[in-house]
C-alpha positions in Angstrom: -34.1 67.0 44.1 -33.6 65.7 47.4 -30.5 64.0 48.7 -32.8 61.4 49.8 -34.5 60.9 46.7 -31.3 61.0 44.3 -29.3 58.9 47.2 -32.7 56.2 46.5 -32.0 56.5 42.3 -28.9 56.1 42.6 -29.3 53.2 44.5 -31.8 51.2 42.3 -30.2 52.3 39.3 -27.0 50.2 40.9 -28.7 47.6 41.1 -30.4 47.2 37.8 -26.6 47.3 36.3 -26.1 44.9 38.9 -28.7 41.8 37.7 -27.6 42.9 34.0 -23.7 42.2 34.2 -24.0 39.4 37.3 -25.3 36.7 35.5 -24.3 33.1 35.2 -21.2 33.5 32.8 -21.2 31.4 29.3 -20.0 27.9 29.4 -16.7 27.6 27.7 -16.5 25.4 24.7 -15.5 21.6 25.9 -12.5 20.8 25.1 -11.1 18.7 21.6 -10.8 15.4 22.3 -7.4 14.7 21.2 -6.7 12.5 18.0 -6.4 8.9 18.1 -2.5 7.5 18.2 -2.1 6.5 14.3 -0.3 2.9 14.3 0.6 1.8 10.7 1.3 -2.0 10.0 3.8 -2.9 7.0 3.6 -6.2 5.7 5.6 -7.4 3.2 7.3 -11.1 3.7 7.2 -14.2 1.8 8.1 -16.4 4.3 6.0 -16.2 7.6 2.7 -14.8 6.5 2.5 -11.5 7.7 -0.1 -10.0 5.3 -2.4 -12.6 8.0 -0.6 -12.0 11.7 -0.1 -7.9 10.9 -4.2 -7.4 10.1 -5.0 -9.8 13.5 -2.6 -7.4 15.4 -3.7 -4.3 14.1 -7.3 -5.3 15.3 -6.4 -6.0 18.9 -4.1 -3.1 19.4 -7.1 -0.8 17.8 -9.2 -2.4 20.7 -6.5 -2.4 23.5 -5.2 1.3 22.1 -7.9 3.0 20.9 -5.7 3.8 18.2 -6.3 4.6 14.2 -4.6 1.5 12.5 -3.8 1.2 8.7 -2.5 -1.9 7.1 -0.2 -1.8 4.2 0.4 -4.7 2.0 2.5 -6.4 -0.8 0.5 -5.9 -3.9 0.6 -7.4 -7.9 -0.1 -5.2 -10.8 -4.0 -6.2 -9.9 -4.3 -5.2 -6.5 -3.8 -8.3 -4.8 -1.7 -9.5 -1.9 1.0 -11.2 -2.9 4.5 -11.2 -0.7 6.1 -12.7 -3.5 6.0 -9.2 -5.3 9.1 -7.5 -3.5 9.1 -4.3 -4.8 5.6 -2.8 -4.6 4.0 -1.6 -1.3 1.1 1.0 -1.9 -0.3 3.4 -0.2 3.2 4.0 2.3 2.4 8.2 2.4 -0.2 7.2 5.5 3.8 7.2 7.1 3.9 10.8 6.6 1.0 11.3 9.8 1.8 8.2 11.6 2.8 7.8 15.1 4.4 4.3 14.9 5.4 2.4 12.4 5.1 -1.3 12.5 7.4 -3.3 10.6 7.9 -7.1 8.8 9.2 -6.8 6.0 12.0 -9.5 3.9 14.2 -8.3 0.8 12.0 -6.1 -0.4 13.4 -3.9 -3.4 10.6 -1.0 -3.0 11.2 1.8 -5.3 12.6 5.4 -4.2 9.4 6.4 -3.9 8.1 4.2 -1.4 11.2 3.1 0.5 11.9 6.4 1.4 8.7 7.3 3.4 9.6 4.2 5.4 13.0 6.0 5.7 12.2 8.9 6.8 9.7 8.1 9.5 12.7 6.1 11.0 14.9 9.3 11.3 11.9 11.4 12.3 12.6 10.2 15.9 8.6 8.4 16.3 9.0 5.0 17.4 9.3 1.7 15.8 8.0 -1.8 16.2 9.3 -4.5 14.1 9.6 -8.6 13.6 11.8 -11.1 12.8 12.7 -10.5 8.8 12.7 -7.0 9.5 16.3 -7.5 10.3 16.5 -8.2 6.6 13.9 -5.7 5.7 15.3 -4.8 2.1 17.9 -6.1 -0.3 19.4 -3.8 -2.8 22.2 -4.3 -5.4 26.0 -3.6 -4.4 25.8 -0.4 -6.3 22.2 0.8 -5.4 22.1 4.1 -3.4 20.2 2.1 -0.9 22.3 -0.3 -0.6 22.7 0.9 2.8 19.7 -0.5 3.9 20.2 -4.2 3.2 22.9 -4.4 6.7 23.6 -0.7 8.1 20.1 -0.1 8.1 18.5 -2.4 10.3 21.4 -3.2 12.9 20.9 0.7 13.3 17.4 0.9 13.9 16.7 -2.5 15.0 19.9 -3.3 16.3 21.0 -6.4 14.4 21.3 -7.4 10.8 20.6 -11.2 9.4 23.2 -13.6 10.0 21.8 -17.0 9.9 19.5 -19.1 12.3 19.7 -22.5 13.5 17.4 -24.5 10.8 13.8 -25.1 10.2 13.6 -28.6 10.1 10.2 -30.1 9.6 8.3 -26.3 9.5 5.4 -26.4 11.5 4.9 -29.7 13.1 7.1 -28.5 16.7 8.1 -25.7 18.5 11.8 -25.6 17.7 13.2 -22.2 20.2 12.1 -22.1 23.9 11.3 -18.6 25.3 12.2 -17.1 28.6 12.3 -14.0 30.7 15.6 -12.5 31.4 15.3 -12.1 34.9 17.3 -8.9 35.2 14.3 -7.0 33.4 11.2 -8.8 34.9 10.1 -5.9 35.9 9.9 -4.5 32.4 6.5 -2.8 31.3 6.6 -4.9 28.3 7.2 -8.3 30.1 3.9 -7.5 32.0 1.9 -11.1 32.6 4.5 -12.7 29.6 5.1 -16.1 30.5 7.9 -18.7 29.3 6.4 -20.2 26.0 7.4 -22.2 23.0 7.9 -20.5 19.4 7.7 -22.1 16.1 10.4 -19.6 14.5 13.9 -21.1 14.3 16.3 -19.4 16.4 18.3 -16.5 14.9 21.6 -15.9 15.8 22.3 -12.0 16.8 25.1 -11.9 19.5 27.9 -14.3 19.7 31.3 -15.3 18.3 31.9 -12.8 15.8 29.0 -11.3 15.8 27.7 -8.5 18.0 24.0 -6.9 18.5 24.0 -3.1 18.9 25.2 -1.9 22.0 21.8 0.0 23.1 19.7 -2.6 23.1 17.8 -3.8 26.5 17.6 -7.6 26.5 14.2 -8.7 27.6 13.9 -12.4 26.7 16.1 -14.8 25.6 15.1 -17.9 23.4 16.7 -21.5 23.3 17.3 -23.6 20.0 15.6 -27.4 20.3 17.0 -28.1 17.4 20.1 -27.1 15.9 21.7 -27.3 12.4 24.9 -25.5 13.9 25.3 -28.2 16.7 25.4 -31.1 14.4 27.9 -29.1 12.8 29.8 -28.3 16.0 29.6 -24.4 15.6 28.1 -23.5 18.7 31.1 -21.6 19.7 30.5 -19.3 16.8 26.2 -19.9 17.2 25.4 -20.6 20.8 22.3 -22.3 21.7 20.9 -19.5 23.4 20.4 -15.6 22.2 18.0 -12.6 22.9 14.9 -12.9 21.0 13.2 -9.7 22.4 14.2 -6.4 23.0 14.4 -2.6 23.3 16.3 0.1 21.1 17.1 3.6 20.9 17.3 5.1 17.8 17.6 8.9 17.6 16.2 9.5 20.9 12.8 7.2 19.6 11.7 3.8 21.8 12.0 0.9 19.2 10.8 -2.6 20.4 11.9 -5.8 17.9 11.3 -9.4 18.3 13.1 -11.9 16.1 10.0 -14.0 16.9 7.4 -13.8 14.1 6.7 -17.5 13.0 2.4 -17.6 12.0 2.1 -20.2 14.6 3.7 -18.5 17.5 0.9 -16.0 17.3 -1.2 -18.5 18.7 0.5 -18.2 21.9 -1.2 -15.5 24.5 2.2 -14.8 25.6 3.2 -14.0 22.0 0.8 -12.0 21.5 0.8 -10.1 24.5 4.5 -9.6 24.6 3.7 -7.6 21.1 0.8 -5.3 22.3 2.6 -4.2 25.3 5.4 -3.4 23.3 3.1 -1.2 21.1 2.3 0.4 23.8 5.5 1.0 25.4 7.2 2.4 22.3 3.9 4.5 22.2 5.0 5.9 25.7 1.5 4.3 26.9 3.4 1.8 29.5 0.7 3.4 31.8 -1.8 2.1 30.1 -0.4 -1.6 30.9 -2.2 -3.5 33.6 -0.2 -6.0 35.9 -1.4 -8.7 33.8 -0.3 -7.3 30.6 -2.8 -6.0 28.2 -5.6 -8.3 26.6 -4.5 -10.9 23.9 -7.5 -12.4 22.9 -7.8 -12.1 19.6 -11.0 -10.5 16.9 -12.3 -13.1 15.1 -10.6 -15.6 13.7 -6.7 -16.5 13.5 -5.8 -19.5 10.6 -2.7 -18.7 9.4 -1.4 -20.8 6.7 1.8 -22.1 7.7 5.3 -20.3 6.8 7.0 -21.4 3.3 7.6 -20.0 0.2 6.3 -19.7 -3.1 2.3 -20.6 -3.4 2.4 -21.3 0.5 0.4 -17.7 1.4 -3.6 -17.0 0.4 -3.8 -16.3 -3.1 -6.9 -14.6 -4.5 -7.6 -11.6 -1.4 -7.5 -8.2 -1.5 -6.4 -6.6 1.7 -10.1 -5.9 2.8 -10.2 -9.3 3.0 -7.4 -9.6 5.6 -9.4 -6.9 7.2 -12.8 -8.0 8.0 
């Protein structure tokens, strides 16, 4: 064979190897999207109707969020609501995959079995979110194991345990505690387009006289009494006027947000209700995710809360897909 003639096969067989290994190379496989943030909602007070504000939350932070929300509620022996039933709260393994919990809870007495998947999410190190009686969230005998819970607990994890608040009065019919930024942390993710507004819920008293909140809280807002049970009793020394009503924690490295806030009427302020979803989201770690003006409050559907009280004061007859729709 001639060197011509082998040099030309040797070239055409290059390039038929060539146009069989140079081809367009396989798309990789798209990526997994990643999993929805899993926010679970605990509600479980007789007082200030949070089996109705917890569900209206969960909706607007699923919208606001994208996030996967579950709702767990005080239940009687026949699967209905009922916040007068303190010691039965279904369905609380959904802790066991969360990424927050949300909490408002009073007193409960939840057996072993439940109260300690609320437990242990707290000393997993995921973040926490909770309201008002959530101070108070359980109440155990002297020589319960869990006693620990009813004081130690929540000024822990919250940073404050109940003391006492300045008085109802006539529940419902006026705002009783005005709400203001603390003007050290305006610039706060969470105080994002949060204006001064009104509350229904009675001040509680959490720093003052005796009595001091947990020395890694972040104040953010501070509320004012308009009435006050402890003034016409001359005790403001002890119970000032004035006390944080808002704020951030650190509990085992994890971003807990609690507001002592939490009456069924102060939901109705945009403020309220805003303050809460960016909180969500900052304890999330999804401060980004704020805009200037604070993240969306309108709210899905309908919001008409029956007011706070107890005994046959909440919605008797519902399941919880009915605070769900």
């Amino acid at each position: 064979m001639s060197t011509l003639r082998f040099s030309l096969l040797l070239f055409l067989f290059g390039a038929l190897l060539c146009a069989c290994t140079t081809g367009p190379a396989p798309a990789s496989a798209p990526e997994k999207a990643a999993e929805p943030l899993h926010v679970v909602f605990v509600a479980g007070d007789e007082e200030y109707r949070s089996e109705e504000s917890m569900p209206m939350l969960a909706k607007m932070v699923a919208r606001e969020l994208g996030a996967r929300v579950s709702v767990r509620f005080a239940l009687d022996s026949a699967g209905y609501v009922n916040p007068n039933v303190n010691d039965n709260i279904p369905g609380l393994e959904v802790l066991d995959s969360a990424d927050l919990l949300v909490l408002f809870t009073r007193w409960r007495k939840l057996p072993d079995a439940q109260a300690r998947h609320i437990t242990d999410f707290a000393e997993s190190g995921k973040p926490l979110v909770g309201f008002r009686t959530s101070t108070h969230a359980f109440l155990y005998e002297n020589d319960s194991l869990r006693q620990h819970l009813n004081d130690a607990w929540p000024t822990a994890v919250f940073g404050q345990q109940w003391i006492t608040h300045h008085g109802h009065f006539d529940d419902g019919d006026a705002p009783l505690t005005s709400v203001e930024t603390i003007a050290e942390r305006a610039d706060h993710p969470i105080l994002r387009g949060v204006e001064p507004f009104q509350a229904y819920s009675w001040l509680y008293h959490v720093d003052g006289g005796q009595w001091k909140i947990n020395p890694n809280t972040v104040h953010l807002l501070r509320g004012t009494s308009l009435r006050s049970q402890h003034e016409a009793e001359g005790r403001l020394e002890e119970f000032p006027l004035t006390n944080p009503v808002a704020w951030t924690n650190d509990y085992h490295g994890a971003r807990v947000f609690f507001t002592t806030l939490g009456h069924p009427y102060d939901w109705r302020e945009e403020s309220m209700r805003r303050l809460v979803l960016n909180g969500i989201a900052w304890a999330l770690g999804q401060e980004d995710r704020i805009p200037a003006e604070g993240l969306d409050p309108a709210i899905e559907g309908t919001y008409a809360p029956n007011n706070s009280g107890f005994g046959a004061k909440f919605k008797a007859g519902l399941k919880p897909e009915d605070f769900l729709k």
